[in-house]
Steps between C-alpha positions, in 0.01 A plus 500: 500500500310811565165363514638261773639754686176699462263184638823503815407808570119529472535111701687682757255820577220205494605347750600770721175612419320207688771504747370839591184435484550210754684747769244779426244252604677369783627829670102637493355591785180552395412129404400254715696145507260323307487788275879506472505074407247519248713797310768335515369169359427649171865684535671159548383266203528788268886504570534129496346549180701761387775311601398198342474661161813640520666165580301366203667776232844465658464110350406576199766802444793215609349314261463727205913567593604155458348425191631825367819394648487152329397688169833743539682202537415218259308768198148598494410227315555226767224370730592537812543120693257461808614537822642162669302444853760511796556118649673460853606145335869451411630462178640252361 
């Protein structure tokens, strides 16, 4: 639990991090337009990215709780079953 709250936190000041690097490049006055569009295109896709990552851990640490969940409930010695697709048909 602590070394998730740890990665929360150092998530969190990494992303304000390229947040403020995005409005220090947008509020300069010294760069030109062009200037301020191509910082900001390597500013963008590294957030995305970021982001992306993140989204990618957040799977696999929902994951990692159900199966400890399942294990909690039905003994550590029990495979846990594979998850059932969702249908929109109706049962019968």
């Amino acid at each position: 639990m602590r070394r998730l709250l740890t990665f929360i936190l150092i998530a969190a000041l990494m992303l304000r991090r390229i947040d403020d690097a995005k409005e220090a490049v947008n509020s300069a006055k010294n760069l030109s337009a062009q200037e301020k569009r191509e910082h900001l295109a390597t500013v963008e896709p590294a957030r995305e990215n970021f982001l992306r990552n993140a989204d990618g851990l957040d799977r696999l640490l929902f994951e990692r709780k159900q199966e400890n969940r399942w294990h909690r409930i039905h003994g550590p010695g029990a495979a846990p079953r594979p998850w059932q697709p969702l249908t929109t048909e109706a049962r019968p």
